[in-house]
Wavefront OBJ file of the C-alpha trace (Angstrom):
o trace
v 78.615 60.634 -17.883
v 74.873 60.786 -18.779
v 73.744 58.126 -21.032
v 70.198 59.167 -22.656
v 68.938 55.666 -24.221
v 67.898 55.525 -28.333
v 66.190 51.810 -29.338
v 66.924 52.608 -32.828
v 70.606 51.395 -31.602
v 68.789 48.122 -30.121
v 69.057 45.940 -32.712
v 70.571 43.078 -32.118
v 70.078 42.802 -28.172
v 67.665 44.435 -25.931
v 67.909 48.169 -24.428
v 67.598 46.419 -21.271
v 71.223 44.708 -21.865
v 72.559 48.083 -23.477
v 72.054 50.031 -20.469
v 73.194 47.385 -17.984
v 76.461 47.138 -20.341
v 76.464 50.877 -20.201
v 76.240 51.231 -15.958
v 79.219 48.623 -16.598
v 81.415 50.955 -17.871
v 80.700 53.695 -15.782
v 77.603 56.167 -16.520
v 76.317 57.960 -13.196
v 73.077 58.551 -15.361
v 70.601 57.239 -17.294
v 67.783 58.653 -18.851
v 64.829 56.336 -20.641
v 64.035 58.095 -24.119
v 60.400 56.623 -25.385
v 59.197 58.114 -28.458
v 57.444 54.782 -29.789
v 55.882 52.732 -27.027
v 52.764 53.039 -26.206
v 51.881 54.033 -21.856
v 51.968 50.384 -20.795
v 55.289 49.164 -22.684
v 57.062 52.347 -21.654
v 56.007 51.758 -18.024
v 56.983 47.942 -17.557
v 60.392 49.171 -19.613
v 61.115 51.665 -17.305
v 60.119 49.558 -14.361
v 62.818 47.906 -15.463
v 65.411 49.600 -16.250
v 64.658 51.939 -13.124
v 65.506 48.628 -11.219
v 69.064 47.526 -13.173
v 69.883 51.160 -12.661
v 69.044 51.256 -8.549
v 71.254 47.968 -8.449
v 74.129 50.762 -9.532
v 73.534 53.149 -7.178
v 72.608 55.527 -10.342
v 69.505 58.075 -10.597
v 67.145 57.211 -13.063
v 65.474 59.641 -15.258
v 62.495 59.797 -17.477
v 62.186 61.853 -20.480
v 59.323 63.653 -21.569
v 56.430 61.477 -19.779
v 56.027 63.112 -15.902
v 52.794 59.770 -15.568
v 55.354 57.177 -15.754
v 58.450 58.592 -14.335
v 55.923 59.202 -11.192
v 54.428 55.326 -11.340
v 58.311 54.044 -11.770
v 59.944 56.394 -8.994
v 62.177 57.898 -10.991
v 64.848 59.862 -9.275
v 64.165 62.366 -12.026
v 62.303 63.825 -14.934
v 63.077 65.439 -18.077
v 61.202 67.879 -19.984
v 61.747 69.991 -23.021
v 60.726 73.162 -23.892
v 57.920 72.682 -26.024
v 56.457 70.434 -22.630
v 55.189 71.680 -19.241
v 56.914 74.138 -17.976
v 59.406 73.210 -14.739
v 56.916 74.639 -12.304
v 53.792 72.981 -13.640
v 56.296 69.496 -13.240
v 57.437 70.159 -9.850
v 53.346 70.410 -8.682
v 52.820 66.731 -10.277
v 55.983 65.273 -8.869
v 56.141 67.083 -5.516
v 59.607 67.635 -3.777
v 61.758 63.894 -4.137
v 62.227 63.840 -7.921
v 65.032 66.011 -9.428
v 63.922 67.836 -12.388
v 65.666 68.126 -15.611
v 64.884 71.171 -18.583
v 66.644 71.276 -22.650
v 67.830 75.202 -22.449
v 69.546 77.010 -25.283
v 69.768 80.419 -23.953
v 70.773 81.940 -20.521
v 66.868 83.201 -20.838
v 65.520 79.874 -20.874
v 68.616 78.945 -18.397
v 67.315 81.469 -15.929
v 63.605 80.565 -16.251
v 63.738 76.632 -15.776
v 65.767 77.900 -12.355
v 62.914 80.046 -11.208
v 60.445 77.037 -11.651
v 62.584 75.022 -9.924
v 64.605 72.763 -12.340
v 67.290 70.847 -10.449
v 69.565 70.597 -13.318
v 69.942 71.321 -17.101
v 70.652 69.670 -20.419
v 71.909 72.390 -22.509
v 72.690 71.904 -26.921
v 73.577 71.030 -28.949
v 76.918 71.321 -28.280
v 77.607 70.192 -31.277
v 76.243 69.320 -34.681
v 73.691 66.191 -34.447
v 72.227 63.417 -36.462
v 68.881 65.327 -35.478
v 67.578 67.704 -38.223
v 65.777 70.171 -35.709
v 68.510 70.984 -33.488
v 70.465 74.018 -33.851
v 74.124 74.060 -32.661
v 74.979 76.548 -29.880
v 76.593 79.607 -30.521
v 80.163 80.382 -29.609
v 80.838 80.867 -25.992
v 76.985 79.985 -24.974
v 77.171 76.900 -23.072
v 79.956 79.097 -20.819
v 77.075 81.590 -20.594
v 74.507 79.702 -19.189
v 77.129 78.029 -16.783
v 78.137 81.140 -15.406
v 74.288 82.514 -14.934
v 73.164 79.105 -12.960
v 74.115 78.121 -9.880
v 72.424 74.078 -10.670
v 74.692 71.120 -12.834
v 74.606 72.173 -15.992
v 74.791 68.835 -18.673
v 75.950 69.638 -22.035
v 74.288 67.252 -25.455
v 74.163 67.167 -28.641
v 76.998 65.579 -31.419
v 78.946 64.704 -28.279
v 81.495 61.978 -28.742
v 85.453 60.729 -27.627
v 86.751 62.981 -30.307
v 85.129 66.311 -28.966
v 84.332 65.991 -25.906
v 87.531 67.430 -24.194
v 86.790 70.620 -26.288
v 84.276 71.524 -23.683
v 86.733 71.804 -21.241
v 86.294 75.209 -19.593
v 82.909 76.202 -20.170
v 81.975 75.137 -16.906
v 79.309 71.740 -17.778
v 78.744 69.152 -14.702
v 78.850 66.580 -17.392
v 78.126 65.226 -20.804
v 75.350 63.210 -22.074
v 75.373 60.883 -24.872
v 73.259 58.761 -26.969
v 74.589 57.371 -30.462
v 77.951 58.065 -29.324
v 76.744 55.194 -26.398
v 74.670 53.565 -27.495
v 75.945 53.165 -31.186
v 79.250 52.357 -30.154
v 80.168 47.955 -30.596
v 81.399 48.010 -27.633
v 79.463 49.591 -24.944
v 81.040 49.244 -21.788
v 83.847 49.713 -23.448
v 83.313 52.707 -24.781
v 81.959 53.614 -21.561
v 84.894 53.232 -19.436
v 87.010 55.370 -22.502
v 83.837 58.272 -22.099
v 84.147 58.264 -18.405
v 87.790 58.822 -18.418
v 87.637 61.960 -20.641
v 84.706 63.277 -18.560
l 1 2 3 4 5 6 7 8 9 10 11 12 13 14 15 16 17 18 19 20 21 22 23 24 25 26 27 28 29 30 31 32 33 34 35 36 37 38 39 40 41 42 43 44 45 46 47 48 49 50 51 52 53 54 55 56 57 58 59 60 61 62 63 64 65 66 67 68 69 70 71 72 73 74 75 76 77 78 79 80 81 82 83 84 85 86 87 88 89 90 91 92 93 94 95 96 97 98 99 100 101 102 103 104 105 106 107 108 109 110 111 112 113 114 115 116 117 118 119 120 121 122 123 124 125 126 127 128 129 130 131 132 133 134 135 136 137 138 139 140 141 142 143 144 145 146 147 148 149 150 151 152 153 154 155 156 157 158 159 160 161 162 163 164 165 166 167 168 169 170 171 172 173 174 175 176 177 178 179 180 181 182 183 184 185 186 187 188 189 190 191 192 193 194 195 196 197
């Protein structure tokens, strides 16, 4: 149960206290999603979140930003397509930090393998609150399971209702954000989430 972090959720308490309410009920990942902050508040945020998260015993991932997940010690990084490819990533972060790549086609499954992507977030698995996400097609998350031989994390419109639906396609795991971090309940919710995974 991969929980990728969204402040818009943080509105009455701190992102800080969602994610520690989150490793409460359960989540064997986190991932720090910064679109906003500028280099210095993402890096003292992730500092400490990094450090709530070690207290755990769960990896700690970065998205997007390979500068701070390297001057945190992130267990891991996440990139996109549209960033640097996996290859380009692994010669900034060397060989301790896991490496995470988005993939929507066995193609682009394949590729982020050959540069050396330790796992994959594949979506949407569903439809989204995002506008520039396309769902899936039928029977493509299987796919990409079958071509790669690395944990395979399905996203996207994932929630308690249909979650169980991706029952045998193969994913390592399911990674959630509104569905998380949205919920009233966290930890809660959480514990529910981790049960179906």
């Amino acid at each position: 149960l991969y929980a990728v972090t969204n402040r818009v959720h943080a509105v009455n308490e701190t992102l800080y206290d969602q994610v520690r309410k989150a490793l409460e009920g359960g989540v064997t990942c986190v991932q720090l999603r910064e679109k906003e902050l500028d280099d210095e508040a993402f890096l003292k945020e992730a500092v400490e979140i990094h450090a709530l998260c070690q207290r755990y015993g769960v990896p700690f991932f970065v998205n997007d930003n390979v500068d701070i997940a390297i001057r945190c010690h992130a267990e891991g990084i996440h990139v996109g397509q549209e960033d640097m490819a996996a290859a380009q990533v692994r010669q900034r972060v060397g060989d301790e930090m896991m490496i995470g790549v988005s993939v929507h086609s066995v193609e682009e499954a394949l590729e982020a393998v050959r540069h050396g992507a330790d796992c994959l977030g594949v979506g949407a698995a569903f439809s989204t609150t995002k506008a520039d996400v396309d769902v899936l097609p039928e029977g493509m998350m299987k796919a990409i399971c079958d071509a790669v031989d690395i944990p395979v994390v399905a996203i996207g419109g994932i929630h308690k209702e249909n979650l169980l639906r991706l029952k045998g396609t193969g994913v390592n795991g399911v990674a959630l954000v509104s569905a998380i971090f949205g919920a009233e309940d966290i930890e809660a919710e959480c514990r529910e989430l981790k049960a179906l995974a």
